[in-house]
Structures are given as C-alpha cells and as structure tokens.
C-alpha positions as CSV (number, residue, x, y, z in Angstrom):
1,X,30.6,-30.5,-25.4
2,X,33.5,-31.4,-23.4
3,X,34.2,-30.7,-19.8
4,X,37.1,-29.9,-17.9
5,X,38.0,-32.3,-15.6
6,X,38.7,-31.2,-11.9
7,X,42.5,-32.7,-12.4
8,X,43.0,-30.2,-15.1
9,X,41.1,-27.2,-13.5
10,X,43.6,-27.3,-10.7
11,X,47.0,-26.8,-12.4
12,X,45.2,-24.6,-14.8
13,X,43.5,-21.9,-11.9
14,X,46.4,-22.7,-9.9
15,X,48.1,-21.0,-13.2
16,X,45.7,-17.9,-12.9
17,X,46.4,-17.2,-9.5
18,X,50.1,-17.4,-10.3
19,X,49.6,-14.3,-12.8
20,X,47.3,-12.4,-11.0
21,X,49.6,-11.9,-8.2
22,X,53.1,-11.8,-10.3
23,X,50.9,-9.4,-11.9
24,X,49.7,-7.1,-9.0
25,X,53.6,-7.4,-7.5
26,X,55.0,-5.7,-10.2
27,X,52.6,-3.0,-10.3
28,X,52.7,-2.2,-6.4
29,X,56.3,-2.7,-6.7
30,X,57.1,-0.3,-9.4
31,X,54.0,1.9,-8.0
32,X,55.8,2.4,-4.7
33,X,59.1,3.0,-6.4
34,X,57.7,5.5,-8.6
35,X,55.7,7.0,-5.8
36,X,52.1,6.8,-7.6
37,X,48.8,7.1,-6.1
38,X,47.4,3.5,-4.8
39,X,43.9,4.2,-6.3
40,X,45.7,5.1,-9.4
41,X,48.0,1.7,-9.3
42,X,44.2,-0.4,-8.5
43,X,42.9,1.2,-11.8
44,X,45.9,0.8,-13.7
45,X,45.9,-3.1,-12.7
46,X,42.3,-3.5,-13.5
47,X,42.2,-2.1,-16.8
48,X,44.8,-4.3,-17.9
49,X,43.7,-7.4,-16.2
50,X,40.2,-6.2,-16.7
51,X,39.0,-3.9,-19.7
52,X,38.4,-0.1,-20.2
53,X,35.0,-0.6,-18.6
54,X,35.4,-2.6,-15.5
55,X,38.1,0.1,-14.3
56,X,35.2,3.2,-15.7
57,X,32.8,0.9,-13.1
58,X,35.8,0.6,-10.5
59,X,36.8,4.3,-10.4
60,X,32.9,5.9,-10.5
61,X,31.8,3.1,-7.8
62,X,34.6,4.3,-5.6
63,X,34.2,8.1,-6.0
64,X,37.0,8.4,-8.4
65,X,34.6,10.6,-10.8
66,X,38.3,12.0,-11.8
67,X,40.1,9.2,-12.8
68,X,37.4,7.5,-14.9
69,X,38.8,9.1,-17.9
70,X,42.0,8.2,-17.6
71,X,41.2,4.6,-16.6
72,X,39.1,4.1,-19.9
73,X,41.9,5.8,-22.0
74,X,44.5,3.6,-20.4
75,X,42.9,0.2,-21.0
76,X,42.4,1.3,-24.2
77,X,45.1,2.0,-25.1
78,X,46.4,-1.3,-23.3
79,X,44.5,-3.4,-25.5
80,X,45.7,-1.7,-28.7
81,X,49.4,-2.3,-28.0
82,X,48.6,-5.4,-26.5
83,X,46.9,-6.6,-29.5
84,X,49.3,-5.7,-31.6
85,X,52.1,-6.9,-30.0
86,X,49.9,-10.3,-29.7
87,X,49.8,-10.0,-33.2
88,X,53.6,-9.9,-33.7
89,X,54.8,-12.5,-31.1
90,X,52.1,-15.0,-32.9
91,X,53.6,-14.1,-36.6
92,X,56.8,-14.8,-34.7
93,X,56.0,-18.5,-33.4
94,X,53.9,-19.4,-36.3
95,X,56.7,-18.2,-39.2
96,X,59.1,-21.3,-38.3
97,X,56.3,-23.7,-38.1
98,X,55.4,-22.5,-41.7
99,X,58.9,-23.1,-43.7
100,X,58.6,-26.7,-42.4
C-alpha cells in the first residue's frame, strides 16, 4: 500500500477546506436571504456534507427532537439526486472519451 506523501496532502486538504467553507457561505448566504432558521441551515449543511445520519445525531444531540425527521428526509433525498446527477455528469465526461 501506498502512502500519501505530506507534499500532496497539503494541496489536497488545503482543497477540502476550500469546499467546506465555499460550501457553508452559500448556505448562510442564501439562509439569511431567505430568512431560515440557523439550526435548520446547520442541518441542512450537514446532511449534505455529512449523511442522513450524522444530521439525525446532530439535531437529537442538540435538542432538535423536531427536526430529526426532516434532516434524515433531506439527506436522503440529497444523495438520491445527487447520485443521480453524478451518474449523468460521469455518462457526460466518459461519452467523448468513448468515440475515440
């Protein structure tokens, strides 16, 4: 097994960080614009970053006992369209590559 060297960590977490907080602008952004609930902005941002269950753990560990429903069905649904959509843009890229 190969290792990744620290060199290539760095540009690659560096990377990560970059999307996280692109990621968690947009959301507060378009959260305060709407004019939606900060807890419900946090468990929107962490079932799509996260998964269904992390934002279930998120919203019952906070007191949220409400919203755990809603964060499960959301990142569900998230990674439904999101796979699918993955699906697509991969068929897209990989169709060219094919004719060749």
């Amino acid at each position: 097994a190969t290792s990744l060297s620290p060199a290539a960590a760095l540009p690659l977490g560096a990377f990560g960080v970059m999307i996280y907080v692109s990621h968690l602008t947009v959301i507060l952004g378009v959260g305060r614009l709407l004019k939606v609930p900060l807890a419900d902005l946090l468990l929107a941002s962490n079932a799509n970053i996260g998964n269904p269950a992390t934002a279930a753990a998120m919203a019952s560990a906070r007191g949220w006992s409400s919203r755990v429903l809603p964060a499960v069905l959301a990142g569900t649904l998230g990674n439904a369209v999101a796979t699918a959509v993955g699906m697509l843009v991969g068929k897209w890229i990989l169709l060219p590559l094919s004719l060749r």
